[in-house]
N, C-alpha and C positions, 0 to 999 in steps of 0.2 A: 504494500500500500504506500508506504513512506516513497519507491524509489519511482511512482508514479506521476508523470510529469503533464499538469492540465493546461490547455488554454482556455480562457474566458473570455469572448470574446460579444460586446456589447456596449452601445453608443452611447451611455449611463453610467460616467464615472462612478454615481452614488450605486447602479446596480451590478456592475466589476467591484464594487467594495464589497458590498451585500455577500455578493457569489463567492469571493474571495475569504470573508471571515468564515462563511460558512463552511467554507471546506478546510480551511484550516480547524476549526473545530470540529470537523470531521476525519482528523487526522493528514491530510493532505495537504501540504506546506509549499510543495513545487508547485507554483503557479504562474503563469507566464499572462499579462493582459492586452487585448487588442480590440481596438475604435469600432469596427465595421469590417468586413468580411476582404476587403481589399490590403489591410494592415494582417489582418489572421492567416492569410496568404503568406504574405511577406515573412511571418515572425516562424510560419510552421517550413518555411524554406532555410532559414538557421537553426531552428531549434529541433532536439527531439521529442516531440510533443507523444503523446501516449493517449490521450483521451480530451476531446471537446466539449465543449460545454459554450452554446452560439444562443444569441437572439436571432428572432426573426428581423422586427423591424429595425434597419437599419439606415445611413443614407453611406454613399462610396458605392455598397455591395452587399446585399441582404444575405440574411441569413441561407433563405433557399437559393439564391444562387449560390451563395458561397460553398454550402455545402452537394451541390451538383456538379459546382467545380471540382471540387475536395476528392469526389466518387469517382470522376472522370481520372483522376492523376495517379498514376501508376504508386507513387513513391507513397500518397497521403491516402487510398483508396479504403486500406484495414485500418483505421484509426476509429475507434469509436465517438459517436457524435449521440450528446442530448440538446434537445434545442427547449430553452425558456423562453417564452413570451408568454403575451397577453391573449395571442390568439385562440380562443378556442371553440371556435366553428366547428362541426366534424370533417367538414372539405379541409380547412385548413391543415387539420392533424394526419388526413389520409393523403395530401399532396405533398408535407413534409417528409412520412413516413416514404412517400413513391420517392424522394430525390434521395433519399437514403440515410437519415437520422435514425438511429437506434431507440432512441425512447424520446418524450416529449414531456415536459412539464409544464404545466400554465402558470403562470404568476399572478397574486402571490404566492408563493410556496414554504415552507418551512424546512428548516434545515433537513430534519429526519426522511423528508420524502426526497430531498436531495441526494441526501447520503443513500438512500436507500433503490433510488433508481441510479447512482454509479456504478454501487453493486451487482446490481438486476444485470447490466449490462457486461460490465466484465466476467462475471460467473458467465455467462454466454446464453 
């Protein structure tokens, strides 16, 4: 858990803080943060990220592209992706899940289902 390395990636300094404490009190201390999905690009090109964690709405480069980019790229394709936002349409949830997010959370959310759908997702 500890040597797992997240990116949080969303246009909400205060909600990359939110995400970031939360996972810190959920034991996961490597966190890497990025604006909008065009910067998440950029940071997951240096860095070795292990698992995402993305908004939808963004401006540069939303969340569902960013992450249909992410799927299309050889190198970032296995990374697992939870995507937080506010949208919770059932279209919305089933067109996230087609571009290839692994789980989806609505906001607001609380730590525990946080922690608990990072889990969900690396247990496989």
């Amino acid at each position: 858990m500890a040597d797992l390395k997240i990116l949080a990636v969303d246009d909400s300094p205060t909600m990359r803080r939110i995400i970031v404490n939360t996972l810190k009190r959920a034991g996961y201390t490597d966190v890497v943060e990025a604006q909008d999905g065009k910067d998440a690009l950029a940071k997951l090109k240096v860095e070795s990220i292990n698992f995402v964690i993305t908004d939808w709405n963004m401006p540069e480069m939303d969340g569902l592209t960013f992450v249909t980019t992410m799927r299309s790229t050889d190198d970032l394709k296995e990374i697992p992706v939870l995507m937080v936002t506010t949208r919770s349409v059932k279209d919305d949830i089933i067109d996230a899940m087609k571009a290839g997010v692994n789980s989806y959370i609505v906001k607001p959310f609380t730590p525990d289902t946080l922690k608990q759908k990072i889990e969900q997702i690396l247990a496989g």
